[in-house]
N, CA and C atoms as a LAMMPS dump frame, in Angstrom:
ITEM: TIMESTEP
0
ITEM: NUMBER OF ATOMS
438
ITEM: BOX BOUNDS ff ff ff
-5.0000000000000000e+02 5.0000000000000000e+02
-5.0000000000000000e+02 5.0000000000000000e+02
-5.0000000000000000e+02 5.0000000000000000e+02
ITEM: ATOMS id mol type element x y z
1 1 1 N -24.51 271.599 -273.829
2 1 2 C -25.25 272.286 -272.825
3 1 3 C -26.31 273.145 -273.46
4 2 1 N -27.597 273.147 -272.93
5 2 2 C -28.446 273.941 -273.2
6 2 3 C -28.893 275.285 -272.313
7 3 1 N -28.989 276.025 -273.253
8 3 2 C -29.028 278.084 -272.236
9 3 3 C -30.472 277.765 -271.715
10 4 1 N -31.167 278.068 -271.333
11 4 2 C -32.326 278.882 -270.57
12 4 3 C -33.402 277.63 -270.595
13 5 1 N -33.193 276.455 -270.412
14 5 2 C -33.903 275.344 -270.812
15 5 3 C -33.935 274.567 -269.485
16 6 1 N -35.131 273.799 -268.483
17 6 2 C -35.222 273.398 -267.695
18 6 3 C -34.534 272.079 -267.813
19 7 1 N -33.869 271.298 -266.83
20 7 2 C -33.678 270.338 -267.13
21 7 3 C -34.332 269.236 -266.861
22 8 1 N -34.143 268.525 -267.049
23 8 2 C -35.203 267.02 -266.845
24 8 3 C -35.197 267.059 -265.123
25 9 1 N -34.253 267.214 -264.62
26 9 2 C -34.332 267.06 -262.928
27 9 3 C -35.191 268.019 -262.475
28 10 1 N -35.701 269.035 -262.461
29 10 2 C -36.692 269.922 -262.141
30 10 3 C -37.943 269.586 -262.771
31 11 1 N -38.315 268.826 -263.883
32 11 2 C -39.879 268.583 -264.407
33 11 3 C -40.55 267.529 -262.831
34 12 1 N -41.667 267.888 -262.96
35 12 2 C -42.547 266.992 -261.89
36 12 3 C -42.566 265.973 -262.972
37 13 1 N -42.531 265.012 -261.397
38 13 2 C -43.327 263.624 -262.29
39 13 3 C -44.872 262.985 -261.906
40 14 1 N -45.275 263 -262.427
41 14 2 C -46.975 262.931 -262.441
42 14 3 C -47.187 261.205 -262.633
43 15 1 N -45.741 259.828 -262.508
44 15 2 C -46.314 258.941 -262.691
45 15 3 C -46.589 258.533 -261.188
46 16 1 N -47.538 257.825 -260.683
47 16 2 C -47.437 256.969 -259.479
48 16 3 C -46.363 256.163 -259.354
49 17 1 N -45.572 255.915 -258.015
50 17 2 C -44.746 254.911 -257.516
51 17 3 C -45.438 253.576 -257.213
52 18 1 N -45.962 252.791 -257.722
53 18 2 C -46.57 251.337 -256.962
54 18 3 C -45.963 250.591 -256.009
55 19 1 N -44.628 250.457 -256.417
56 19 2 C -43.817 249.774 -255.821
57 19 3 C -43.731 249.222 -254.382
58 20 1 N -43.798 250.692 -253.55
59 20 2 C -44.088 250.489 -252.129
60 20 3 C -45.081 250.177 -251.794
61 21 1 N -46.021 250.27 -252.429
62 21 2 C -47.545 249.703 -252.342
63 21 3 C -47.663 248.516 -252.564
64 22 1 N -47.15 247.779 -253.557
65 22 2 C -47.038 246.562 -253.974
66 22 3 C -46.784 245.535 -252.763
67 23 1 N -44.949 246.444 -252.382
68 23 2 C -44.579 245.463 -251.064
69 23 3 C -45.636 245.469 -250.002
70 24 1 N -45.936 246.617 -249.649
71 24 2 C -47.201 246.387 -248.146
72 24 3 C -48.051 245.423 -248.639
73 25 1 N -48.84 245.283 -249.585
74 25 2 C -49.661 244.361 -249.559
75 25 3 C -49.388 243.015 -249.879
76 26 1 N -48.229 242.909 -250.502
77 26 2 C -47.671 241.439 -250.087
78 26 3 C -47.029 240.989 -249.099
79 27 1 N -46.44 242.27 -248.264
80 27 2 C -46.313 241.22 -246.484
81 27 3 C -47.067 241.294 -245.933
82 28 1 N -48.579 242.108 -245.992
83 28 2 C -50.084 242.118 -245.406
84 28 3 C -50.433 240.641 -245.775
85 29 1 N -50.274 240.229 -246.828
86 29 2 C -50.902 239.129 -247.608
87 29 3 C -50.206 237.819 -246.412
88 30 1 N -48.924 237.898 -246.702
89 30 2 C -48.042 236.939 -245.997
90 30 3 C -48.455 236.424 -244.797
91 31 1 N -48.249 237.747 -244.187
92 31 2 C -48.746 237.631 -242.328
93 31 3 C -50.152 237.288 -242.17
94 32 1 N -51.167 237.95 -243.157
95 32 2 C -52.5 236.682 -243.191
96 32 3 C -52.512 235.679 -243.327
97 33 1 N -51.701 235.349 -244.017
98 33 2 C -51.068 233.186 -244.457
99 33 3 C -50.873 232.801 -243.552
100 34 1 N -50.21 233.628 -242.807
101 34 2 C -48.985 232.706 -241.271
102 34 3 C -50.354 232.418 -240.631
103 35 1 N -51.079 233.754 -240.177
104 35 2 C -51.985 234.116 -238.922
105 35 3 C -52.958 233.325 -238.874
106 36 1 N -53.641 232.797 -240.115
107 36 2 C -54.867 232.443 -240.5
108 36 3 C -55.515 230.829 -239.693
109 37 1 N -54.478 230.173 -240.228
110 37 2 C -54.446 228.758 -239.346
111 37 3 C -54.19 228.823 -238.016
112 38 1 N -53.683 229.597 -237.346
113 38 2 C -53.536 229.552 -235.944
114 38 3 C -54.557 230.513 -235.182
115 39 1 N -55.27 230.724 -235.626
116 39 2 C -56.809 230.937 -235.348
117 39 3 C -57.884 230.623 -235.113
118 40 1 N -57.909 229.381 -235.682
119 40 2 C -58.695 228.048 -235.159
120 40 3 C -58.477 227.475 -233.608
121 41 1 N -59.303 227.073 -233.024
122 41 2 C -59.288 226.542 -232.301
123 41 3 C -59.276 225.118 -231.573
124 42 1 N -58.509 224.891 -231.199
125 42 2 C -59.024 223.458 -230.651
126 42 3 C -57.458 222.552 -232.014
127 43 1 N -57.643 221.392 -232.233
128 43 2 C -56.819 220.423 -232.78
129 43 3 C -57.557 220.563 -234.435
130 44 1 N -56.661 220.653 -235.188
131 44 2 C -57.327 220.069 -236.577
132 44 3 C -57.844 218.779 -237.096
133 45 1 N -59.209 218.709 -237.465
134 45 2 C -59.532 217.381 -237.685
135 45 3 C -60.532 218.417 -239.323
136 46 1 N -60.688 216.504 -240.013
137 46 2 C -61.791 217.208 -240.938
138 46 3 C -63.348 216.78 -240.881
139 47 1 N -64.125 218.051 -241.114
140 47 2 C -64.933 218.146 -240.296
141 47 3 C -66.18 217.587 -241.394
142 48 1 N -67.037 217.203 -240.918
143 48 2 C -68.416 216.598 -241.979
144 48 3 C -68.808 217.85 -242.219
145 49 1 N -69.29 217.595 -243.349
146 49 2 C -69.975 218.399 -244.522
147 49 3 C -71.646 218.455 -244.895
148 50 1 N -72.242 219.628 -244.508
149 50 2 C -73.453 219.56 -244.725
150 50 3 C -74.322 220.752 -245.604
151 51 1 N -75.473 220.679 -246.268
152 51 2 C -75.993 221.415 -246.959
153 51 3 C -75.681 222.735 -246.616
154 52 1 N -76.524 222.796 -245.386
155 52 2 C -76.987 224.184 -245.007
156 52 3 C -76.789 224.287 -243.07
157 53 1 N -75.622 224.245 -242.796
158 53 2 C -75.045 223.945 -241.566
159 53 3 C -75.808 225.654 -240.663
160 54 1 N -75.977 225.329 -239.752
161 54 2 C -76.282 226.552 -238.465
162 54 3 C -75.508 227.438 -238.158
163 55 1 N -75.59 228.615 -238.944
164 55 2 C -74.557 229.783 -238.248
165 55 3 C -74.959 230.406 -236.962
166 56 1 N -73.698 230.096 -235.786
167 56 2 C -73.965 230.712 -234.655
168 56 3 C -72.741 231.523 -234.381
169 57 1 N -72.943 232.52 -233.893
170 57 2 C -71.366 233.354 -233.419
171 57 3 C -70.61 232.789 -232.013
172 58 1 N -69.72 232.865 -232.338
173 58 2 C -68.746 232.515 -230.866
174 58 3 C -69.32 233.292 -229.72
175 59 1 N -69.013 233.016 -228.87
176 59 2 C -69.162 233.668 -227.563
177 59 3 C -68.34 232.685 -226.383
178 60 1 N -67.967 233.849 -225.616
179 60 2 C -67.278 232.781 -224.264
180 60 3 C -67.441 232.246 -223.179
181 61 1 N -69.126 231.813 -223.44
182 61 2 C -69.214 230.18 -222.876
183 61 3 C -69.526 229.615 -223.632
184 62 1 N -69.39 229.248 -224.661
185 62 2 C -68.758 228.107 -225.518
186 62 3 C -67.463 227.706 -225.005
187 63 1 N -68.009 226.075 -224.603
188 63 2 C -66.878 225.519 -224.862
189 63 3 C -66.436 224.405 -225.856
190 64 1 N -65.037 224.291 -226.017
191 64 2 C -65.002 223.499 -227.101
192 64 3 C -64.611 222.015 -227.098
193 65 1 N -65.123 220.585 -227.444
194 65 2 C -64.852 219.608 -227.584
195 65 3 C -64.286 218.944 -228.726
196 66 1 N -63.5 218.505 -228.931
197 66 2 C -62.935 217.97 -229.873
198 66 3 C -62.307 216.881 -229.657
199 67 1 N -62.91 215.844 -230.834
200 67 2 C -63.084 214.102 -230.866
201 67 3 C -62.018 214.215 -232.066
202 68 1 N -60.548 213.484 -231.876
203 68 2 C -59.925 213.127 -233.18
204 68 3 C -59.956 211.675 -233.667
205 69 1 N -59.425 211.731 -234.886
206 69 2 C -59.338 210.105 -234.826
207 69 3 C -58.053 209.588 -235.063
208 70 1 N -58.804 208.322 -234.395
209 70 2 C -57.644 207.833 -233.721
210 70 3 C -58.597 206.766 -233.487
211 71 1 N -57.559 205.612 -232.817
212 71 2 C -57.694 204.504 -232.459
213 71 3 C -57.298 204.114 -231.063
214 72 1 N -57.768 204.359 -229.493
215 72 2 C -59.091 204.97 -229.765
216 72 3 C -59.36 206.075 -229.96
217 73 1 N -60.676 206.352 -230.075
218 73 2 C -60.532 208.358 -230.625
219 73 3 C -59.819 209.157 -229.467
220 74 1 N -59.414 210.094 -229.859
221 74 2 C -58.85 211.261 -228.847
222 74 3 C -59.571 212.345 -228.413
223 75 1 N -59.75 212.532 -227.338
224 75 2 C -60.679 213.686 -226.907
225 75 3 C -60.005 214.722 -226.42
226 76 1 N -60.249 216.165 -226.354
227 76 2 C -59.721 217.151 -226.1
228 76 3 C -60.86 217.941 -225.478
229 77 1 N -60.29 218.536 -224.696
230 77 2 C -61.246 219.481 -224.214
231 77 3 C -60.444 220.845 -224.021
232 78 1 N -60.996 222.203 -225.055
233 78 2 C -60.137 222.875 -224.911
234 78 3 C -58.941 222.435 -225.829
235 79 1 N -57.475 222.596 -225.525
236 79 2 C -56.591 221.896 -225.883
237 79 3 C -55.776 221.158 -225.179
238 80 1 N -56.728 220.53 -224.014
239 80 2 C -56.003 219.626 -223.111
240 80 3 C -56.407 218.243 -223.567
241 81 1 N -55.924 216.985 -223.821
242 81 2 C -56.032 216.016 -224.142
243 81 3 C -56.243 214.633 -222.881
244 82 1 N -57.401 214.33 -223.351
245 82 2 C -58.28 213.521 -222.091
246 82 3 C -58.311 212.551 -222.366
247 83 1 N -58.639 211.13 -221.237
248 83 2 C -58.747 209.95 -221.348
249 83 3 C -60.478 210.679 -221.792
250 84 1 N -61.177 208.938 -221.67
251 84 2 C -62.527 209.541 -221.863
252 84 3 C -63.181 209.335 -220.148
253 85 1 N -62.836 209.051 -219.571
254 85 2 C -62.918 209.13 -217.951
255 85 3 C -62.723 210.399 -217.496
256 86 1 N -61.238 210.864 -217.883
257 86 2 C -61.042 212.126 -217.257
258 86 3 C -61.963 213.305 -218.202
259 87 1 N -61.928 213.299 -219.577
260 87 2 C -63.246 213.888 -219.902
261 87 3 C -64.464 214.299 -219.119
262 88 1 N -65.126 212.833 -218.937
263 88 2 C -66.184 213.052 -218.082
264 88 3 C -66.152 214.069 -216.666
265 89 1 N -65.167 213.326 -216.062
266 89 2 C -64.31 214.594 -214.831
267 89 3 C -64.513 216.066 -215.234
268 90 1 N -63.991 216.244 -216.077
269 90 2 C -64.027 217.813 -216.262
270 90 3 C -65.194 218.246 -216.306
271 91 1 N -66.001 217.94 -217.721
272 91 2 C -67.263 218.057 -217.561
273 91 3 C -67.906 218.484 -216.658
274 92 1 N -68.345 217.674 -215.465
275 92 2 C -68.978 217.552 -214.452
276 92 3 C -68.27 218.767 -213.803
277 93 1 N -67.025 219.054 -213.397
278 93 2 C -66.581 220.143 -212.927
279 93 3 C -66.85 221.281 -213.531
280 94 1 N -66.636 221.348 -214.885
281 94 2 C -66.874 222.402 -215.707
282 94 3 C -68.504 222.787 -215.617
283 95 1 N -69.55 222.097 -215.524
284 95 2 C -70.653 222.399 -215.136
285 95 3 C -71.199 222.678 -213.655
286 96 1 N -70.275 222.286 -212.977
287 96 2 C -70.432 222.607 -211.142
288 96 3 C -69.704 224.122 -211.731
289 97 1 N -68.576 224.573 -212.564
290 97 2 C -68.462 226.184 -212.197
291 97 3 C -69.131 227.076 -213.191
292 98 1 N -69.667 226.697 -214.361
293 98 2 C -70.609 227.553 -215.333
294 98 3 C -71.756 226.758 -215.727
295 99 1 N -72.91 226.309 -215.286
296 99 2 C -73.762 225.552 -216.07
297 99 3 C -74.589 225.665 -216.577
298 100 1 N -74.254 227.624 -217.084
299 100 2 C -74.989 227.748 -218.432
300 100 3 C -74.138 227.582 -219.133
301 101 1 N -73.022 227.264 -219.425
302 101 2 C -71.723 226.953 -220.437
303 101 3 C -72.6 226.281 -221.711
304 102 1 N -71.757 226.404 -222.733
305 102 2 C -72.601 225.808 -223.882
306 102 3 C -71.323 224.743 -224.455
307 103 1 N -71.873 223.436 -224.989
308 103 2 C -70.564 222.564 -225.225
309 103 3 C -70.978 222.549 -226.878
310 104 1 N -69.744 222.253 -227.213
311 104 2 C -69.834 222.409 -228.85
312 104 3 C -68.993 221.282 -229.395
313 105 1 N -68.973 220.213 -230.22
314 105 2 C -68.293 219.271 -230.43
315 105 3 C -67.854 219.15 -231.828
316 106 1 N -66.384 219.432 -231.816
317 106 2 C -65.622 219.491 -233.325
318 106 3 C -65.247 218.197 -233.201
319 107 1 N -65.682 216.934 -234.14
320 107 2 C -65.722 215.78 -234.027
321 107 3 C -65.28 215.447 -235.514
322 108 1 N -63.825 214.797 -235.834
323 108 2 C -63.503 213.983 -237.127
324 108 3 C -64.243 213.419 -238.443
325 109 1 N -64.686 213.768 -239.561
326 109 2 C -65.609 213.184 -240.145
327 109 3 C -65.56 211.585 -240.436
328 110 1 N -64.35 211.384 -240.488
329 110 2 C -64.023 209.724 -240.14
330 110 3 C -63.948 208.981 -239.421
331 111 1 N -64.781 209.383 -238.127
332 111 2 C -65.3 208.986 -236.625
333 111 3 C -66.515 208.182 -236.591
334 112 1 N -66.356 206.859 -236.355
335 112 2 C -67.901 206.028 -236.258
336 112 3 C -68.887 206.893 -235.323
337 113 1 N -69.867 207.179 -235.792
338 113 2 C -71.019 208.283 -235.112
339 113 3 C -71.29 207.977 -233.713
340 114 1 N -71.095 206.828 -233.472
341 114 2 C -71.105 206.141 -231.801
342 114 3 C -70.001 206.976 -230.972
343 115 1 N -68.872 207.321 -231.659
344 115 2 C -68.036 207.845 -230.453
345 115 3 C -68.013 209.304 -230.496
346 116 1 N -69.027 209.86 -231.255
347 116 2 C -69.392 210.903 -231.371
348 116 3 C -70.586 211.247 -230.187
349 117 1 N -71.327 210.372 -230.497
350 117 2 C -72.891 210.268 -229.722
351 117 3 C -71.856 209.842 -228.131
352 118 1 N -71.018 209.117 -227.987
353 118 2 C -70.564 209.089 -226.527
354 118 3 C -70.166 210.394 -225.681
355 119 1 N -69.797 211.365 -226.663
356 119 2 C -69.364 213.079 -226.103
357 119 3 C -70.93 213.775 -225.771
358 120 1 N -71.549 213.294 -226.575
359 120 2 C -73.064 214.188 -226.632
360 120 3 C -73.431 213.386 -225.13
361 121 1 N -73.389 212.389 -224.69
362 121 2 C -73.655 211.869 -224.035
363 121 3 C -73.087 212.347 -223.037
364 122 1 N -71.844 212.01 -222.593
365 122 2 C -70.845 212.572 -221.309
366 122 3 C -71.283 213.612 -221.176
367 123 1 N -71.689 215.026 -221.894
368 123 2 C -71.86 216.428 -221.571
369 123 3 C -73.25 216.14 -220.862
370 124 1 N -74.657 215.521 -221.061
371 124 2 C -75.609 215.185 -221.208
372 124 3 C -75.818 214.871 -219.719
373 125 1 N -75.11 214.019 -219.688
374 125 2 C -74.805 213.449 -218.272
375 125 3 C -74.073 214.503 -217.437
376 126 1 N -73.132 214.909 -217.539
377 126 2 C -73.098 216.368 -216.808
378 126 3 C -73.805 217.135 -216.419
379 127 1 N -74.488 217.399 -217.21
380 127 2 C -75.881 218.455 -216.926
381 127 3 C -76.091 219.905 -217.748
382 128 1 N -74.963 219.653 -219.162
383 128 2 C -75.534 220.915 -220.032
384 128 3 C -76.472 220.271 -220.834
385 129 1 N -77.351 221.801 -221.612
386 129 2 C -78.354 221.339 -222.264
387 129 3 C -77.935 221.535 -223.515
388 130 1 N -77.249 222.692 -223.509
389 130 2 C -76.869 223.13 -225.028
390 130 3 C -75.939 222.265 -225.407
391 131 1 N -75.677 221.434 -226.518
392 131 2 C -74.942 220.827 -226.542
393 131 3 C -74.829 220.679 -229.024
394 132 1 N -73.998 221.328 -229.165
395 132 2 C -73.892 220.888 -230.632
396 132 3 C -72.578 220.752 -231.455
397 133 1 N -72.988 220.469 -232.368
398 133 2 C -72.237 219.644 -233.077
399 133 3 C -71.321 221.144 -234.754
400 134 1 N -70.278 220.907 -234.851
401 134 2 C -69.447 221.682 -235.825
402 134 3 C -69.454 221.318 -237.59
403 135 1 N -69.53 221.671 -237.885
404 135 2 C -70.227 221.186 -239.559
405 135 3 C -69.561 222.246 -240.693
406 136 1 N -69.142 221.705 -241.878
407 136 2 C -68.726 222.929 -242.38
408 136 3 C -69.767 222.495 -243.763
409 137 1 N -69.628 224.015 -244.722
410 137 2 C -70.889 223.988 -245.418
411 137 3 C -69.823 222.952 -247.008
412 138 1 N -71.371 222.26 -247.105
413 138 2 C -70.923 221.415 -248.747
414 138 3 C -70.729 222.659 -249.656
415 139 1 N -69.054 222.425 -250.669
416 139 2 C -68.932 223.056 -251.547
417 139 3 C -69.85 222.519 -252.885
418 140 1 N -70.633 223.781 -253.955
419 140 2 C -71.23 223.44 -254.822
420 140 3 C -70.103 222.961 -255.625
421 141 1 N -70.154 221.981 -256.311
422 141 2 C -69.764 221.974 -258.225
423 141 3 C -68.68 220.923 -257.527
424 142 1 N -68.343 220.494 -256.261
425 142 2 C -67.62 219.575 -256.127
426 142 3 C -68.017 217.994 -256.049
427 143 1 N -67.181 217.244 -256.897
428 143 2 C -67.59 215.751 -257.071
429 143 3 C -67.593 215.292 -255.893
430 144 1 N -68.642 214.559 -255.316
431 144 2 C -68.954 213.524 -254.222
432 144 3 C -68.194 212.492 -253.696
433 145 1 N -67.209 212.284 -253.109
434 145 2 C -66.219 211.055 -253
435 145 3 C -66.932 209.983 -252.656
436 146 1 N -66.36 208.584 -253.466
437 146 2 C -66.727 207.302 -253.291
438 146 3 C -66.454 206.833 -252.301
């Protein structure tokens, strides 16, 4: 035993704890993993790739079209899944109740461009004007597939 001498349990400790810090930001991290993909909208398809693609911000009249592939392709509108008849149906309805609506088409990159150009078309024929297409930007330094 030591007389008149502080003991180690009374000195401050001046190191930082990380620890708890550590954990928050790895279940912050986590729950961004989960969250991230279910944020998207509409069906997953992969999307063509272009230089210098058009940044526009969301807004809610956008609506969303989405062409998968498939045999024959699959159309969605929203996340309801359409013949291409009943497609057209909506459409036409969907422009009898907003027809400044804007249509936007997330279309498969492995989609013959014809059944692509058939959605541009159906909306067309509806009677919106705005009508475009979803593109994601070419990564640099990546090899070109054959």
């Amino acid at each position: 035993m030591s007389m008149g001498g502080a003991s180690s349990r009374d000195k401050l400790q001046s190191d930082i704890n990380v620890t708890p810090l550590v954990d928050v930001c790895l279940v912050l991290l986590i729950i961004f993993m989960v969250v991230t993909p279910l944020l998207q909208k509409g069906i997953a398809v992969q999307l063509p790739t272009t230089d210098n693609p058009d940044k526009k911000p969301e807004n809610a009249s956008q609506k969303l079209i989405t062409v998968g592939w498939a045999t024959p392709p699959a159309y969605y509108l929203e996340a309801d899944q359409l013949s291409k008849d009943n497609l057209q149906k909506r459409l036409e309805e969907l422009y009898q109740r907003s027809p400044n609506a804007e249509i936007i088409i997330k279309a498969d990159q492995r989609l013959k461009y014809g059944a692509v150009k058939e959605v541009m078309k159906l909306a067309k024929e509806a009677g919106f004007q705005n009508v475009g297409l979803i593109a994601d930007k070419k990564q640099k330094g990546v090899a070109a597939k054959s």
